[in-house]
MIKE-602115 format. One record per residue: residue in three letters; y, z, x of N, C-alpha, C in turn; residue number from 1. Coordinates in Angstrom, 3 decimals, decimal comma, padded with zeros to 6 digits, always signed. Atoms other than C-alpha are relative to their C-alpha. Layout:
N
{fimi->ala | n_py->Y | n_pz->Z | n_px->X | ca_py->Y | ca_pz->Z | ca_px->X | c_py->Y | c_pz->Z | c_px->X | vexmar->NUM}
...
END
This chain:
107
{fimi->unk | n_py->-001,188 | n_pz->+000,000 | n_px->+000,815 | ca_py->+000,000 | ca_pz->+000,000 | ca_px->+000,000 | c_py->+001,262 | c_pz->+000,000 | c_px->+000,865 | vexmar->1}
{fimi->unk | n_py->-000,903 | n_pz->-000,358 | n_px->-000,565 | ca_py->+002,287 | ca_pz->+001,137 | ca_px->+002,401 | c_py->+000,725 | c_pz->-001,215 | c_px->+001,024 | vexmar->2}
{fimi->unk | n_py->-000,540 | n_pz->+001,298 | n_px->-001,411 | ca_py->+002,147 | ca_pz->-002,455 | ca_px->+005,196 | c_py->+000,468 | c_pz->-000,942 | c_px->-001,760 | vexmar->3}
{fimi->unk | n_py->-000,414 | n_pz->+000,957 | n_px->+001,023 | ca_py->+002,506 | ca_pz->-004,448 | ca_px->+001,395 | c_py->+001,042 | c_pz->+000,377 | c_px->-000,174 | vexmar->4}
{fimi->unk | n_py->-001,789 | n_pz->-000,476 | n_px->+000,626 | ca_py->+006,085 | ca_pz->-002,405 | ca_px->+000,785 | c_py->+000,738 | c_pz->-000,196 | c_px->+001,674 | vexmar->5}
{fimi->unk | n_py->-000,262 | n_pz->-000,040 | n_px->-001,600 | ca_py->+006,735 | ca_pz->-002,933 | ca_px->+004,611 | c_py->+000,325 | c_pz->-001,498 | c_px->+000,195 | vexmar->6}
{fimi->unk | n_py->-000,152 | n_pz->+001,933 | n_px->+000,387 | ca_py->+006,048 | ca_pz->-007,076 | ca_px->+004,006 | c_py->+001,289 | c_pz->+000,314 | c_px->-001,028 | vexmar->7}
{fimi->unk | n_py->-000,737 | n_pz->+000,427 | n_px->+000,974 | ca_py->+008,098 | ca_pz->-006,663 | ca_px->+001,195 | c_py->+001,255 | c_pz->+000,068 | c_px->+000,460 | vexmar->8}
{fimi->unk | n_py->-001,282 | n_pz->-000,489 | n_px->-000,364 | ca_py->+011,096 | ca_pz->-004,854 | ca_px->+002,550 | c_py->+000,087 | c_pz->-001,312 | c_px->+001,175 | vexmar->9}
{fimi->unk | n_py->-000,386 | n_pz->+001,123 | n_px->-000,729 | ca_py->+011,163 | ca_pz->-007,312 | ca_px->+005,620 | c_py->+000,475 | c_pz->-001,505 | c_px->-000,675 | vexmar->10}
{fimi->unk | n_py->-000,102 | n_pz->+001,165 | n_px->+000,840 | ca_py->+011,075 | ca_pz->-010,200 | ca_px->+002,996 | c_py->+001,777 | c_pz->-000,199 | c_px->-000,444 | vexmar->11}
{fimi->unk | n_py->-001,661 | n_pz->-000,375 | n_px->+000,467 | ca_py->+014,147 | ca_pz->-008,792 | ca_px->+001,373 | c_py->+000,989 | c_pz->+000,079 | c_px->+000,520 | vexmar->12}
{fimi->unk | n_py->-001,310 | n_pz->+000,027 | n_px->-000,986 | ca_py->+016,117 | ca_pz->-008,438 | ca_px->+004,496 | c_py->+000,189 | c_pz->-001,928 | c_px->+000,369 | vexmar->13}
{fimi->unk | n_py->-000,226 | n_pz->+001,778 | n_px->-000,305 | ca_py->+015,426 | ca_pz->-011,905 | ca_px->+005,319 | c_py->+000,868 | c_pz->-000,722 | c_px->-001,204 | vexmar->14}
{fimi->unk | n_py->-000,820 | n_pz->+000,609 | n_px->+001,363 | ca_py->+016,432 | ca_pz->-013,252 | ca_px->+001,735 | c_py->+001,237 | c_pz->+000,475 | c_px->+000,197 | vexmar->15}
{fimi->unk | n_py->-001,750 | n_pz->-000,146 | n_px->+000,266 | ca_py->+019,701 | ca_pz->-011,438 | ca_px->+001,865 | c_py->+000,414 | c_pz->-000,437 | c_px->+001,294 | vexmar->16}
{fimi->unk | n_py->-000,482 | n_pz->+000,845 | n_px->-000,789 | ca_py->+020,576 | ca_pz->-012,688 | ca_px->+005,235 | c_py->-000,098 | c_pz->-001,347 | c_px->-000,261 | vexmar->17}
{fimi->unk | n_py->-000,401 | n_pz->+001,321 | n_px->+000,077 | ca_py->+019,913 | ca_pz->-016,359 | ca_px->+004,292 | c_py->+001,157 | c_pz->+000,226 | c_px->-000,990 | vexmar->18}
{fimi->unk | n_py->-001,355 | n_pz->+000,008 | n_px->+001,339 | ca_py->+022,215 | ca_pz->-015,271 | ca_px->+001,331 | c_py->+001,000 | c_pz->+000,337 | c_px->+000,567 | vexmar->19}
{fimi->unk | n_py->-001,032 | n_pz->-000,337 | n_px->-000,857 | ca_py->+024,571 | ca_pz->-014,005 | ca_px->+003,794 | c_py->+000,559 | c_pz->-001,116 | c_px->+000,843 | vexmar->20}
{fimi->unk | n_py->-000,514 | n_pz->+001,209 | n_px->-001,272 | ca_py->+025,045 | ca_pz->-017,387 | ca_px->+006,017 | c_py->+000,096 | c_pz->-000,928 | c_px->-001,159 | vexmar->21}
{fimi->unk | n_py->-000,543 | n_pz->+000,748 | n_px->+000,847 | ca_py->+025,204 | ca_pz->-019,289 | ca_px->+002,413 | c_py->+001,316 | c_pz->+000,323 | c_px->-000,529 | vexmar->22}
{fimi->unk | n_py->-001,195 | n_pz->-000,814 | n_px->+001,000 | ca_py->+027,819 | ca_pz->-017,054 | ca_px->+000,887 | c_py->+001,357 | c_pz->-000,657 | c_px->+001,843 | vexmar->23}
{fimi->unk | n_py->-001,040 | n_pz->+000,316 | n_px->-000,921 | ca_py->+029,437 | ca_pz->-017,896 | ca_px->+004,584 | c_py->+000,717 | c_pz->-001,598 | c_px->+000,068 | vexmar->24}
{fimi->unk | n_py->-000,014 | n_pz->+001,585 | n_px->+000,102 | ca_py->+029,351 | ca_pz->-021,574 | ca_px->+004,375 | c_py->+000,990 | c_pz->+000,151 | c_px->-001,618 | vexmar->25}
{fimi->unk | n_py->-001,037 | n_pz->+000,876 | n_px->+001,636 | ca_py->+030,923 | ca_pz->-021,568 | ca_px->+000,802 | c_py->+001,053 | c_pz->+000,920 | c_px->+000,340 | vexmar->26}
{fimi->unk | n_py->-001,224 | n_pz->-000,166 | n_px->-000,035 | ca_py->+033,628 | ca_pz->-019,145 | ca_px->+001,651 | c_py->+000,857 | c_pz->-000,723 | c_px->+001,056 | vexmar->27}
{fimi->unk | n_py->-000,664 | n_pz->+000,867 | n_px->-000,922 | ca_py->+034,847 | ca_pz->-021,297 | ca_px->+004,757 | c_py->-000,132 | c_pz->-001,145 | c_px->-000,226 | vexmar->28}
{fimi->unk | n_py->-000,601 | n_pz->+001,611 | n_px->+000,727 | ca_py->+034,845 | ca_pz->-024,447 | ca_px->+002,536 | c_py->+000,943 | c_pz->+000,369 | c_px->-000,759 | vexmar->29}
{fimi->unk | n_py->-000,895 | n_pz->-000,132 | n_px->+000,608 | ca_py->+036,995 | ca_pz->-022,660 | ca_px->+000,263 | c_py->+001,516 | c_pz->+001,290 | c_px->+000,842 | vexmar->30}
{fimi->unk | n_py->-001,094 | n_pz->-000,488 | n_px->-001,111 | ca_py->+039,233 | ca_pz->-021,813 | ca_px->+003,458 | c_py->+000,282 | c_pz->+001,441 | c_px->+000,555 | vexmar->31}
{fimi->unk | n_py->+000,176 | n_pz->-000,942 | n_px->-000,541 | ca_py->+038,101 | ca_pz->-018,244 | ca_px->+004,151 | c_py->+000,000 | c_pz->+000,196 | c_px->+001,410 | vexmar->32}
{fimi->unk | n_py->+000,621 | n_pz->-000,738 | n_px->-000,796 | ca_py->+037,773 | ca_pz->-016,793 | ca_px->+007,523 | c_py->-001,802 | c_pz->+000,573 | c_px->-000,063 | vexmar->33}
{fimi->unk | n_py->+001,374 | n_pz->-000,190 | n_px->-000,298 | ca_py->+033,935 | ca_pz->-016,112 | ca_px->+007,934 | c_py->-000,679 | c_pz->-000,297 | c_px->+000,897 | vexmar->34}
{fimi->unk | n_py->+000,753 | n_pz->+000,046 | n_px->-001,437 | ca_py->+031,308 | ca_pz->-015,268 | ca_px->+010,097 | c_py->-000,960 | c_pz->+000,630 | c_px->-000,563 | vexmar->35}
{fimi->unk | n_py->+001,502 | n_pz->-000,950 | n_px->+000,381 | ca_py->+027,579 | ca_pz->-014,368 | ca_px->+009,696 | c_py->-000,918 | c_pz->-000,077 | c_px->+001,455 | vexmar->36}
{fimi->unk | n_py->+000,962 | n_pz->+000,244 | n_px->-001,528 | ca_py->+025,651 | ca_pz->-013,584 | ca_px->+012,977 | c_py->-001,373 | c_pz->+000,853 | c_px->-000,308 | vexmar->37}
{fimi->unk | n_py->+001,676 | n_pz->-000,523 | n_px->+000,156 | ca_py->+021,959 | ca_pz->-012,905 | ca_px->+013,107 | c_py->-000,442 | c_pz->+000,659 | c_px->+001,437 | vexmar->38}
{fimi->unk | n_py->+001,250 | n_pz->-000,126 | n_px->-001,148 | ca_py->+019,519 | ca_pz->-011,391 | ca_px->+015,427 | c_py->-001,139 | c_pz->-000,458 | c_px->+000,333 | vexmar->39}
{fimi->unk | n_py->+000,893 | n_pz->+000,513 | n_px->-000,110 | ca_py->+017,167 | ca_pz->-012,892 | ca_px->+016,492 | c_py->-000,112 | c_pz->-001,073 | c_px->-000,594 | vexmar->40}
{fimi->unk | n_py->+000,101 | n_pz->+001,174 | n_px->+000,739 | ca_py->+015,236 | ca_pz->-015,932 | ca_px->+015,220 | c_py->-000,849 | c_pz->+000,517 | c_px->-001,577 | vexmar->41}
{fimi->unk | n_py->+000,578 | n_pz->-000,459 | n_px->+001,002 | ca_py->+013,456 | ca_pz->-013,645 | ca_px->+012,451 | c_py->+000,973 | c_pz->+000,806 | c_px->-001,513 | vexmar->42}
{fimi->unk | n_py->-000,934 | n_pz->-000,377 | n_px->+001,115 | ca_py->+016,443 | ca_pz->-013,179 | ca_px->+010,565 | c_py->+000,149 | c_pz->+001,813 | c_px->-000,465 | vexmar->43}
{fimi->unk | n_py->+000,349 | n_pz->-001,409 | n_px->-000,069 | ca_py->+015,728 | ca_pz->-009,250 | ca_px->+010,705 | c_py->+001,470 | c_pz->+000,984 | c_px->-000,166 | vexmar->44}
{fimi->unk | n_py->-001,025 | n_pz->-000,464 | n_px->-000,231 | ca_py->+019,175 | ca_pz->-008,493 | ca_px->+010,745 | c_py->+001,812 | c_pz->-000,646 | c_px->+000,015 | vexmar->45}
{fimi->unk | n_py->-001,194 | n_pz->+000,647 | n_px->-000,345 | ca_py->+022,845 | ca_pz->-009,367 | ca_px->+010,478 | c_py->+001,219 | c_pz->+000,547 | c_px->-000,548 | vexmar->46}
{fimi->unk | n_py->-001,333 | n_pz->-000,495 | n_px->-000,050 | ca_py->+026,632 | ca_pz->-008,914 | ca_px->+010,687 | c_py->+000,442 | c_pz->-000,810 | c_px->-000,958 | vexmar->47}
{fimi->unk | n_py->-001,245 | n_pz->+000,848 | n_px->+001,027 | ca_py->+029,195 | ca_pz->-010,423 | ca_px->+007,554 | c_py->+001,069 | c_pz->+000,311 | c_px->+000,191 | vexmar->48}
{fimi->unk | n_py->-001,290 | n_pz->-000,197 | n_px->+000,673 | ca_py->+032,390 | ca_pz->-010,541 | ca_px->+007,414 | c_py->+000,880 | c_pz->-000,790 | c_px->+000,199 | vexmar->49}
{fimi->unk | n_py->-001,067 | n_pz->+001,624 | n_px->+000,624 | ca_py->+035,119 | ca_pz->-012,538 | ca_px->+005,647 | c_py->+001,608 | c_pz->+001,069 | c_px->+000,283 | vexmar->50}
{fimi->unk | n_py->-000,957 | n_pz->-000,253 | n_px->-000,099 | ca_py->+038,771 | ca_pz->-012,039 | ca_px->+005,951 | c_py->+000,695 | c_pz->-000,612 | c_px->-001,491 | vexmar->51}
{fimi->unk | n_py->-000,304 | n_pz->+000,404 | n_px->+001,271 | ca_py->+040,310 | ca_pz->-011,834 | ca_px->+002,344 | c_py->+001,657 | c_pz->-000,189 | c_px->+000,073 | vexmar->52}
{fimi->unk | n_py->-001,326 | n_pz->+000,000 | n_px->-000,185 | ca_py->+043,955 | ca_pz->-012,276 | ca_px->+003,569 | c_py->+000,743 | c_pz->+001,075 | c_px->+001,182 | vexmar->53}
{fimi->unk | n_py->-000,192 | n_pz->-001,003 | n_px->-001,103 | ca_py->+046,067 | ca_pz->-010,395 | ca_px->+006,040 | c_py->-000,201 | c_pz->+001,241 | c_px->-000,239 | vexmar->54}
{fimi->unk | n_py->-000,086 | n_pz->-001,710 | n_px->-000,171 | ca_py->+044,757 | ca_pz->-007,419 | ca_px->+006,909 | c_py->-000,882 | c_pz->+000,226 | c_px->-001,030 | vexmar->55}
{fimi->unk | n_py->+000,758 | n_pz->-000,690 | n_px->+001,155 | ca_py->+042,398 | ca_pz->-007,242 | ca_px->+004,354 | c_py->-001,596 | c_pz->-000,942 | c_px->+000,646 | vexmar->56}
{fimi->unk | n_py->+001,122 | n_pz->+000,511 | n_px->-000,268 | ca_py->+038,786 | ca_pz->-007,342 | ca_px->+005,497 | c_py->-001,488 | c_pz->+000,241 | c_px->-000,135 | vexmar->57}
{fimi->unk | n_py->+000,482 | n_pz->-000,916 | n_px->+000,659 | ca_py->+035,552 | ca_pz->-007,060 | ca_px->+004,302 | c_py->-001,454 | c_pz->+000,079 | c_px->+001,048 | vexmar->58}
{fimi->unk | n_py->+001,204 | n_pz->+000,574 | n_px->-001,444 | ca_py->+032,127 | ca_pz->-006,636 | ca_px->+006,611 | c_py->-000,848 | c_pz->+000,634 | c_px->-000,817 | vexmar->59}
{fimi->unk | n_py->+001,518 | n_pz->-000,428 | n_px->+000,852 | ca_py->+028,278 | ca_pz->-006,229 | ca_px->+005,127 | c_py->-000,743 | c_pz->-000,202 | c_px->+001,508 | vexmar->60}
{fimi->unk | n_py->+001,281 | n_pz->-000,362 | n_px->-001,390 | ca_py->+025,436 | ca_pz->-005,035 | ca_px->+007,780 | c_py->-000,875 | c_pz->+000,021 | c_px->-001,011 | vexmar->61}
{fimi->unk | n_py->+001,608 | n_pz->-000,197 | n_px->+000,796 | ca_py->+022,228 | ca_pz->-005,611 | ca_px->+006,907 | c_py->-000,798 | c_pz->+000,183 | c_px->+001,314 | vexmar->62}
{fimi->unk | n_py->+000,951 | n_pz->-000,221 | n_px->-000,501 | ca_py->+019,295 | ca_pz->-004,645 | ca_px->+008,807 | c_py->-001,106 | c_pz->+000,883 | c_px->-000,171 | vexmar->63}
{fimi->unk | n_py->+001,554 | n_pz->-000,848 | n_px->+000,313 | ca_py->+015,649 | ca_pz->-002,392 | ca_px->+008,558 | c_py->+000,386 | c_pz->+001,171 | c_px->-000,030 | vexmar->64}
{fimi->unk | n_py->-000,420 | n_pz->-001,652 | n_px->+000,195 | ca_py->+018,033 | ca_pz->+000,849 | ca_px->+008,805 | c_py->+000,821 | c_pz->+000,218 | c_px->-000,711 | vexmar->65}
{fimi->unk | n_py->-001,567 | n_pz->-000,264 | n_px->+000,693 | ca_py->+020,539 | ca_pz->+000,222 | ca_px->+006,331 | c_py->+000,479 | c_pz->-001,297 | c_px->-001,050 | vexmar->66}
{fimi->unk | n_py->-000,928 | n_pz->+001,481 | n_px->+000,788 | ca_py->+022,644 | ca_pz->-002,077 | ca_px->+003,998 | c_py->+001,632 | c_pz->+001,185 | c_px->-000,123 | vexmar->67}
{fimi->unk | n_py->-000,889 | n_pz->-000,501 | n_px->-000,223 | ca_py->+026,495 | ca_pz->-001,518 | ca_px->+004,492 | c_py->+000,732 | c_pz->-000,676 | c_px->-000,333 | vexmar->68}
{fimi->unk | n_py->-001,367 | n_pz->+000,823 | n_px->+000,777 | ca_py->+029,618 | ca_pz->-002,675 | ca_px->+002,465 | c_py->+000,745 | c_pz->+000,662 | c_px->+000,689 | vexmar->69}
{fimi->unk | n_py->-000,937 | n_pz->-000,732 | n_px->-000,436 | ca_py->+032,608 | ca_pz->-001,738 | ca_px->+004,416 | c_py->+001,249 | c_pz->-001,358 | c_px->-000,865 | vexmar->70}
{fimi->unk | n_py->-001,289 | n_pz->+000,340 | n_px->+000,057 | ca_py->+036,284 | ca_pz->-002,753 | ca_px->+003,534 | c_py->+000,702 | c_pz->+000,703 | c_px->+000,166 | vexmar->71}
{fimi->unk | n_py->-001,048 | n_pz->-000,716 | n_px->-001,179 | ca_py->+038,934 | ca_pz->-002,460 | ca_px->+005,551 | c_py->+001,631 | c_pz->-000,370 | c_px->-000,431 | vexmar->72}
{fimi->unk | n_py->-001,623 | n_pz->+000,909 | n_px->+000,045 | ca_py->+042,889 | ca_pz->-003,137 | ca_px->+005,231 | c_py->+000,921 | c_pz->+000,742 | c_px->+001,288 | vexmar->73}
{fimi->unk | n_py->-000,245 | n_pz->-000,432 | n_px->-001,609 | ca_py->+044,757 | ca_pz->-002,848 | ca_px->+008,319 | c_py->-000,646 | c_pz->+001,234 | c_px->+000,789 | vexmar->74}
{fimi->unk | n_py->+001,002 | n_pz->-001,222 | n_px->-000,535 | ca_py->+041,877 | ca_pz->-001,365 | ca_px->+010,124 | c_py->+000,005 | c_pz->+001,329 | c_px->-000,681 | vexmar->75}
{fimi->unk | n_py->+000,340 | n_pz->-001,094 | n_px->+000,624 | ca_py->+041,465 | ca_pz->+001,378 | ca_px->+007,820 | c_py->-001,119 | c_pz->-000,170 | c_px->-001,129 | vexmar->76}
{fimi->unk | n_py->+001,241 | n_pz->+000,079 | n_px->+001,400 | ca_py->+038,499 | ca_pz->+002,033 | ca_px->+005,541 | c_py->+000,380 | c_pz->+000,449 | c_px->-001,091 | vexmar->77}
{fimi->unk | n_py->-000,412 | n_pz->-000,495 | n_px->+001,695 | ca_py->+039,093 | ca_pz->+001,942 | ca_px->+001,920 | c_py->-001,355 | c_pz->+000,188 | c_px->-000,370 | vexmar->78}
{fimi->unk | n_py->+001,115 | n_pz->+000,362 | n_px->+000,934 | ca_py->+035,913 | ca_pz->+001,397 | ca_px->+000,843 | c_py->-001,602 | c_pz->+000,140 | c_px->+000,963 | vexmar->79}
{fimi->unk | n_py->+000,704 | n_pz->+000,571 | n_px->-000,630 | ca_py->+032,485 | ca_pz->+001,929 | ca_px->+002,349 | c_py->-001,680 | c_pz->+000,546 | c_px->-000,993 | vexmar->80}
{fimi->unk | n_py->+001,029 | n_pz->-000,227 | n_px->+001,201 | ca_py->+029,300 | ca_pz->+001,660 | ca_px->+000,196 | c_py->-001,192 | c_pz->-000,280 | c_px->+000,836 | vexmar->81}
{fimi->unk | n_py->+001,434 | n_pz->-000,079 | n_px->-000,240 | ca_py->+025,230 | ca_pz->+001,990 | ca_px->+001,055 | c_py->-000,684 | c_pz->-000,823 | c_px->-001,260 | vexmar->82}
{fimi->unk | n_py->+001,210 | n_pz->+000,531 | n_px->+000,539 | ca_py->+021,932 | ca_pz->+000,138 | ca_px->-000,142 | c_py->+000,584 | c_pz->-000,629 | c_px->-001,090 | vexmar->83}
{fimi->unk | n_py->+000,009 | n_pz->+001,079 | n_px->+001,030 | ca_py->+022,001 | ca_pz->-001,194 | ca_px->-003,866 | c_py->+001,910 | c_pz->-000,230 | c_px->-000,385 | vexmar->84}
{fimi->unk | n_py->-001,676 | n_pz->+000,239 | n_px->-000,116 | ca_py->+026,201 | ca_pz->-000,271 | ca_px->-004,070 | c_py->+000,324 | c_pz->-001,056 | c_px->+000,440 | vexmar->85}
{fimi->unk | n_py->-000,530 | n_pz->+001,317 | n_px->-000,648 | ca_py->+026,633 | ca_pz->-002,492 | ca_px->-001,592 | c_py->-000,025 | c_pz->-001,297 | c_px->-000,158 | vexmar->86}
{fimi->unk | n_py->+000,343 | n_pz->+001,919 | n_px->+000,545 | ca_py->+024,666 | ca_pz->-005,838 | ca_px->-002,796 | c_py->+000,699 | c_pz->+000,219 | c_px->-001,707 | vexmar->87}
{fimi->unk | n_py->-000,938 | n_pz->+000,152 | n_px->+001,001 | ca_py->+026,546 | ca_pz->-005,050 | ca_px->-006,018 | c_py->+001,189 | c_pz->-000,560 | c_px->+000,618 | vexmar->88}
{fimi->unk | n_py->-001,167 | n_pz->+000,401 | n_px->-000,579 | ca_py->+029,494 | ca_pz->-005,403 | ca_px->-004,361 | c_py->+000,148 | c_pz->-001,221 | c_px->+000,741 | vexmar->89}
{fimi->unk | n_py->+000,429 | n_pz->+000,836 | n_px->-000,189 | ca_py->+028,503 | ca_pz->-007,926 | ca_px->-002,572 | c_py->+000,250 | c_pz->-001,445 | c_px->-001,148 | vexmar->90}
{fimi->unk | n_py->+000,012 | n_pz->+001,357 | n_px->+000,998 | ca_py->+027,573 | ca_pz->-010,015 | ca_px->-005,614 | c_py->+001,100 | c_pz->-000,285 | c_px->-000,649 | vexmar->91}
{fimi->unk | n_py->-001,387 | n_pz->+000,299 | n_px->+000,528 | ca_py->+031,098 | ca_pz->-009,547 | ca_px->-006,801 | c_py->+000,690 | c_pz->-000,886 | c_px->+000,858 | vexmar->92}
{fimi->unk | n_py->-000,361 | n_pz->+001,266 | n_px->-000,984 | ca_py->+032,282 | ca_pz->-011,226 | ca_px->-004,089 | c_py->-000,378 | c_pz->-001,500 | c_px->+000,049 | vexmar->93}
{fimi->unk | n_py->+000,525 | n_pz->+001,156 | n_px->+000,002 | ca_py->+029,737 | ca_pz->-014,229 | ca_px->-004,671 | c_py->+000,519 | c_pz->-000,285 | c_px->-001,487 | vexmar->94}
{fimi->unk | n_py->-000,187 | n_pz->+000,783 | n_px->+001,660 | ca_py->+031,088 | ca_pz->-014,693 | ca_px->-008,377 | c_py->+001,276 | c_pz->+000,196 | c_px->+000,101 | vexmar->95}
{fimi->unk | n_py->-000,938 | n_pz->+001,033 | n_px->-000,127 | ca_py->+034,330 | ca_pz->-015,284 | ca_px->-007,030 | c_py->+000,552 | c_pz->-000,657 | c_px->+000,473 | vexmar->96}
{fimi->unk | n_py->+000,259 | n_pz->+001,263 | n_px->-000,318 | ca_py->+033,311 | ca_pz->-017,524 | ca_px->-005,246 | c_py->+000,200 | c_pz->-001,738 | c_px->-000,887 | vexmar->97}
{fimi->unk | n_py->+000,386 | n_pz->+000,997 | n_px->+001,390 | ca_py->+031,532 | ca_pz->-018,950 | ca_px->-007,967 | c_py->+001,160 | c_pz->-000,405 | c_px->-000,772 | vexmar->98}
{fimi->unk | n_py->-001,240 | n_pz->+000,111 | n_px->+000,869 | ca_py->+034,607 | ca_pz->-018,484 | ca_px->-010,129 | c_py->+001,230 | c_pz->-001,108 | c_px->+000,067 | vexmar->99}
{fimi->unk | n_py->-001,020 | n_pz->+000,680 | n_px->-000,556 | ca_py->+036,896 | ca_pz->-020,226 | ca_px->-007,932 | c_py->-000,453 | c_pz->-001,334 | c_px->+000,230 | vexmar->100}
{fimi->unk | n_py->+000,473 | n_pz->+001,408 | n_px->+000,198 | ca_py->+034,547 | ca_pz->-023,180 | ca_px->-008,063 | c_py->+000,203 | c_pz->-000,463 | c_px->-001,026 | vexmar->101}
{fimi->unk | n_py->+000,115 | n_pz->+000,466 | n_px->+001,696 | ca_py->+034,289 | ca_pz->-023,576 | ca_px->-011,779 | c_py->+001,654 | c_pz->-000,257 | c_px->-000,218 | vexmar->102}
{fimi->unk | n_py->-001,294 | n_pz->+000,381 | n_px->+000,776 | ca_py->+038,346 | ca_pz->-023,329 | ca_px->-011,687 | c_py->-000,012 | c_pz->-001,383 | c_px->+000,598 | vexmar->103}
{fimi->unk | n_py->-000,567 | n_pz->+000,795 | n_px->-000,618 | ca_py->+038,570 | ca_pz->-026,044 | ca_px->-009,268 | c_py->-000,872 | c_pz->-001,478 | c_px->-000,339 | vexmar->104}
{fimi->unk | n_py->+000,562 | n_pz->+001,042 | n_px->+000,561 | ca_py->+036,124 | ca_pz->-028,265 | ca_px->-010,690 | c_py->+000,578 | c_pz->-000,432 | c_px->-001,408 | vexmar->105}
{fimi->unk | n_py->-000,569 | n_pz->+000,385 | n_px->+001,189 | ca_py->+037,893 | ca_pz->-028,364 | ca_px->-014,332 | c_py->+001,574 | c_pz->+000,058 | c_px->+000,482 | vexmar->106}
{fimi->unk | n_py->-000,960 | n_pz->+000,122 | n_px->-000,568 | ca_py->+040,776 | ca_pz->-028,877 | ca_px->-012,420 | c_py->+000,410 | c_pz->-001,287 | c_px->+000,324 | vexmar->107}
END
């Protein structure tokens, strides 16, 4: 039971890092600042973060010890959230993305 929740959890880090280097690619088409760096070639791990305007910035860690929402505004932490908080937060970020597509397509 225990190596099947062990597969699993590794699975899950991987998935949200590819979701992390997609979410990067669509915010630096829609003229963000972004950056997603990995470790390794097993995807096991990685650094986010976008720049939402001056001074306002937001960074997600993922890796096997953690999940980490930080936001920052002139280097100061406003905001810093753990595990499922964080991919909430997160997904807010990807829907307005999304959002800002749908305006610009009926546009």
């Amino acid at each position: 039971m225990f190596l099947r929740l062990a597969q699993q959890h590794q699975e899950f880090i991987q998935d949200l890092v590819m979701n992390l280097q997609a979410l990067t690619i669509a915010l630096e088409r829609r003229g963000y600042t972004a950056s997603c760096y990995t470790c390794g070639e097993q995807m096991q791990s990685a650094s986010f973060m976008v720049s939402l305007g001056e001074k306002h910035l937001i960074r997600f860690l993922v890796s096997d010890y953690g999940i980490t929402w930080m936001e920052l505004w002139d280097d100061r932490e406003l905001m810093k959230l753990e595990g499922a908080e964080a991919i909430s937060q997160l997904q807010e970020l990807a829907n307005i993305v999304k959002y800002s597509l749908t305006i610009q397509l009926t546009n």
